[in-house]
C-alpha positions, -999 to +999 in steps of 0.1 A: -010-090-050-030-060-048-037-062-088-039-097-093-068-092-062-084-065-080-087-085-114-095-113-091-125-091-074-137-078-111-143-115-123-165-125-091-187-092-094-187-104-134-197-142-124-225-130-098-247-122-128-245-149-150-272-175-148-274-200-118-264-229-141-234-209-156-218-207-120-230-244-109-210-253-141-178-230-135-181-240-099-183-279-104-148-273-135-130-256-107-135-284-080-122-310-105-092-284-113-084-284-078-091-321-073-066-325-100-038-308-087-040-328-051-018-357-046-035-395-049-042-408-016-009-429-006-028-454+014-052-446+041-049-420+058-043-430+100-034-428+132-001-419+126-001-400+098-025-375+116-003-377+149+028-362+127+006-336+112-006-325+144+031-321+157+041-302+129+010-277+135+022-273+174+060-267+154+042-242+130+024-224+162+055-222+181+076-209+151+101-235+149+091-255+113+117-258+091+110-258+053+110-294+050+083-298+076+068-269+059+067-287+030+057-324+048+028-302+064+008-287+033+014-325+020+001-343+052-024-314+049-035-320+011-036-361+020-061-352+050-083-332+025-082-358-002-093-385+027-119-360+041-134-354+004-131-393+002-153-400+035-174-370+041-177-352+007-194-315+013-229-314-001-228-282-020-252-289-046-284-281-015-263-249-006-262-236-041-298-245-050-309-225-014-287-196-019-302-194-055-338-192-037-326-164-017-310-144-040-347-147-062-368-136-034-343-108-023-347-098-064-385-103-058-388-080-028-369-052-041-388-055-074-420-053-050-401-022-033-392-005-063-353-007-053-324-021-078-296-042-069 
């Protein structure tokens, strides 16, 4: 893990200079990668399918899940995000447009101080 982490690591400090729209784009491809690789929402997510996931958390916690339950846990899990995405989608778009501000008037100031990045 340790060199995939490191090659990982390279990349970011790569992206974290390439123009605000570069990284809205790579950012927006990689949410529709990961959308693509969760499950379709089989039916409405409820009562009872939460219920079950919540016992297999107390299972995981206690240290008895098998690797079935493992298994029905990161699916129950995936199905909850799909749902969540589905109802409550995270605005992200006002984050990144804010955190772009801030990164220009931390650029600003230290231009003012005479500092580099």
């Amino acid at each position: 893990m340790g060199t995939a982490y490191s090659e990982f690591a390279r990349v970011c400090q790569q992206v974290k200079h390439w123009p605000s729209d570069w990284r809205q784009h790579l950012a927006e491809e990689i949410a529709k990668s990961l959308a693509s690789e969760l499950p379709t929402d089989n039916g409405e997510w409820n009562d009872a399918k939460n219920e079950r996931r919540c016992q297999l958390i107390d299972k995981d916690i206690q240290g008895t899940l098998s690797d079935a339950e493992r298994r029905e846990l990161e699916l129950l899990t995936q199905e909850m995000r799909v749902h969540r995405r589905a109802v409550a989608p995270i605005p992200l778009a006002g984050a990144t447009r804010l955190h772009q501000q801030l990164l220009t008037k931390k650029r600003q100031q230290q231009d003012l101080d005479g500092e580099t990045p």
